[in-house]
LOFI-519072 format. One record per residue: residue in three letters; x, y, z of N, C-alpha, C in turn. Coordinates in steps of 0.02 Angstrom, whole numbers, padded with zeros to 5 digits, always signed. Layout:
<nodes>
ALAXYZXYZXYZ...
</nodes>
This chain:
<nodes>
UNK+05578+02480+06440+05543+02538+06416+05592+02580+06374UNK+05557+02603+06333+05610+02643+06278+05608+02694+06307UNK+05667+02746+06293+05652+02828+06274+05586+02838+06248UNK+05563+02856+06203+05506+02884+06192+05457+02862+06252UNK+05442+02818+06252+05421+02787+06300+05413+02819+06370UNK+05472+02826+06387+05491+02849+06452+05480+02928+06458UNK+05501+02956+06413+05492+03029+06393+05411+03031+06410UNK+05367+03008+06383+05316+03011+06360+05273+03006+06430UNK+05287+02957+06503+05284+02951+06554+05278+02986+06581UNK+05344+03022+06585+05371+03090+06628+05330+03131+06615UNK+05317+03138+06562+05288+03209+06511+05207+03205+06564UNK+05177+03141+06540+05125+03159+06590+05114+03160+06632UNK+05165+03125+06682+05171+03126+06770+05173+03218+06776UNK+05236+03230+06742+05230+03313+06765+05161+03351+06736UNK+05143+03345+06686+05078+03367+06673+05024+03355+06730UNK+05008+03277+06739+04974+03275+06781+04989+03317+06874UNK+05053+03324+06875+05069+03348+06936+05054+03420+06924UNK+05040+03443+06873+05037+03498+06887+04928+03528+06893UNK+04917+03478+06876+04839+03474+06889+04825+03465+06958UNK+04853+03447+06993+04846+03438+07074+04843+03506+07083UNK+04904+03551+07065+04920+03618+07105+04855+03670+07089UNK+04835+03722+07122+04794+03763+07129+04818+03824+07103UNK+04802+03863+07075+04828+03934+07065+04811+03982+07133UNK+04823+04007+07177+04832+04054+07225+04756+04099+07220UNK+04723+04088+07264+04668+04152+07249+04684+04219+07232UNK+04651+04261+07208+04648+04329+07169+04638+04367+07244UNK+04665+04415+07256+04657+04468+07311+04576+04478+07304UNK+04554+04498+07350+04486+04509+07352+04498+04605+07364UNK+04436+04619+07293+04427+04690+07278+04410+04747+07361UNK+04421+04772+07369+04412+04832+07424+04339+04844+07420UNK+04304+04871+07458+04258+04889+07425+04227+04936+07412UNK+04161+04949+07398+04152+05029+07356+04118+05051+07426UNK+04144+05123+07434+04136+05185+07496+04092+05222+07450UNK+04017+05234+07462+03978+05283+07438+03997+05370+07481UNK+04037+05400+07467+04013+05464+07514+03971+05513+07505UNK+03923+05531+07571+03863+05564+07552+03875+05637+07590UNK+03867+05698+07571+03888+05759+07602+03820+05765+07634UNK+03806+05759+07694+03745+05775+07738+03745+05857+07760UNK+03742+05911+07719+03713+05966+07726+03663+05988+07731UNK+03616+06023+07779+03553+06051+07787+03538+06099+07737UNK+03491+06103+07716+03444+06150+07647+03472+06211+07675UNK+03480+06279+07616+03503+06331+07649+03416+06359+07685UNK+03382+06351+07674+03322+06376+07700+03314+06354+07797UNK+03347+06301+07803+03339+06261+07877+03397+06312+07907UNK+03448+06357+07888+03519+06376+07907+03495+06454+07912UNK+03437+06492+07879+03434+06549+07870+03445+06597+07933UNK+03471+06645+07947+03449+06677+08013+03396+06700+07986UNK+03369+06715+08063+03298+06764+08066+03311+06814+08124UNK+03299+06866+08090+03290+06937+08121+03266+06935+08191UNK+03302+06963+08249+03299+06938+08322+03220+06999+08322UNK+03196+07000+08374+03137+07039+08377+03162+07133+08402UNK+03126+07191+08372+03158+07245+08400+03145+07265+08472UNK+03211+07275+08508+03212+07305+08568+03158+07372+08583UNK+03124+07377+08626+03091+07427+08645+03141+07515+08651UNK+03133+07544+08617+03189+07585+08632+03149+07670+08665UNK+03203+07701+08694+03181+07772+08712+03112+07755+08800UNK+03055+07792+08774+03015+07789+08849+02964+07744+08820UNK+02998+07689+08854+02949+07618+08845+02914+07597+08924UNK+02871+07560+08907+02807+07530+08978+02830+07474+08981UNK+02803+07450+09030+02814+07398+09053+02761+07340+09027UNK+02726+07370+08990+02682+07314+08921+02759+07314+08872UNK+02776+07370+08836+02822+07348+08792+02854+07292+08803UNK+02899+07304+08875+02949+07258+08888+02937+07176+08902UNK+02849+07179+08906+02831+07124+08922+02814+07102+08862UNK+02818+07131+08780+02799+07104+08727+02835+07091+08705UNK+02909+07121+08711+02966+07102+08683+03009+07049+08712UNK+02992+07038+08784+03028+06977+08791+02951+06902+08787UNK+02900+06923+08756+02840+06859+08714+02889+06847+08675UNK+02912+06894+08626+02919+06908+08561+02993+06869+08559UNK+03045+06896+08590+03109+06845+08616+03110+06786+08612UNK+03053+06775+08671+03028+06696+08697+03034+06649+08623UNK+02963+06674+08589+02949+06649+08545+02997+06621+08456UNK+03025+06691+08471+03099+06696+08421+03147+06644+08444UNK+03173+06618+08504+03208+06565+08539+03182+06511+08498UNK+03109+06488+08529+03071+06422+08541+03087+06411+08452UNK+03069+06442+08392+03076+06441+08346+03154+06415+08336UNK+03198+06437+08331+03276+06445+08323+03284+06393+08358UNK+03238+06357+08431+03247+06284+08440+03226+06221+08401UNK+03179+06248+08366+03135+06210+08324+03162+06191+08263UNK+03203+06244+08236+03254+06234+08175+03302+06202+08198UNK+03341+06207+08231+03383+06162+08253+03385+06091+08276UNK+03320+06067+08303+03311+06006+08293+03296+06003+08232UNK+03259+06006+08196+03244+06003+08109+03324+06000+08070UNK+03359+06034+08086+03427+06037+08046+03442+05980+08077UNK+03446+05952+08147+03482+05892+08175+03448+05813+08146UNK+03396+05807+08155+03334+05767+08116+03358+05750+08051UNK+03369+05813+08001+03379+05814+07928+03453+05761+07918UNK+03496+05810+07981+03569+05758+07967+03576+05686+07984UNK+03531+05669+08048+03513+05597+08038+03485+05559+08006UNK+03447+05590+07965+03394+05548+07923+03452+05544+07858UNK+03476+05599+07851+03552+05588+07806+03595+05533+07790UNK+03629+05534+07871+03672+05490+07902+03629+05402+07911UNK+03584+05408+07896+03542+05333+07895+03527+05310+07834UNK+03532+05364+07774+03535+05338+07709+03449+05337+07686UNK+03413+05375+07747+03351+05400+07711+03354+05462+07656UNK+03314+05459+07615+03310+05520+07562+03229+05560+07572UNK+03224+05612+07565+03177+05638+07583+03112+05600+07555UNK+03129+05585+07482+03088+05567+07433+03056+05485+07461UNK+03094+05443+07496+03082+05366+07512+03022+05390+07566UNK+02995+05454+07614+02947+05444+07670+02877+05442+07634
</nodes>
């Protein structure tokens, strides 16, 4: 076998050896984090005015209308508060108001 020959061998043994080898996979990308700020509407957050105390020479109807009136001011202020809690789950689940 000549030089050229032989050269010419080599040349494609290493060529070909290098077709066997693989290039290394590419890192795999991170992936995308949507963040969503789950804040309640300022309307769900509003205070509301507690009910007025009976003041000076009050009956014992007053006192019994003002703690209805209490009662009822509570049960409400409970009612928003599940509604604000509701709102942040439905948030946190990736519902939008607009999808119900």
């Amino acid at each position: 076998m000549t030089l050229p020959r032989r050269s010419a061998a080599i040349g494609s043994l290493l060529a070909l050896a290098g077709c066997a080898a693989q290039p290394p996979e590419p890192p795999l990308a991170p992936p995308i984090v949507t963040l969503v700020a789950c804040a309640a509407p300022a309307a769900m957050t509003e205070p509301e005015a507690a009910p007025e105390r009976p003041a000076g020479d009050y009956t014992q109807r007053d006192v019994a209308l003002y703690v209805q009136a209490l009662h009822r001011w509570g049960g409400r202020g409970w009612q928003r508060l599940a509604a604000v809690r509701d709102d942040a789950a439905r948030c946190r689940a990736g519902v939008d108001d607009n999808d119900e």
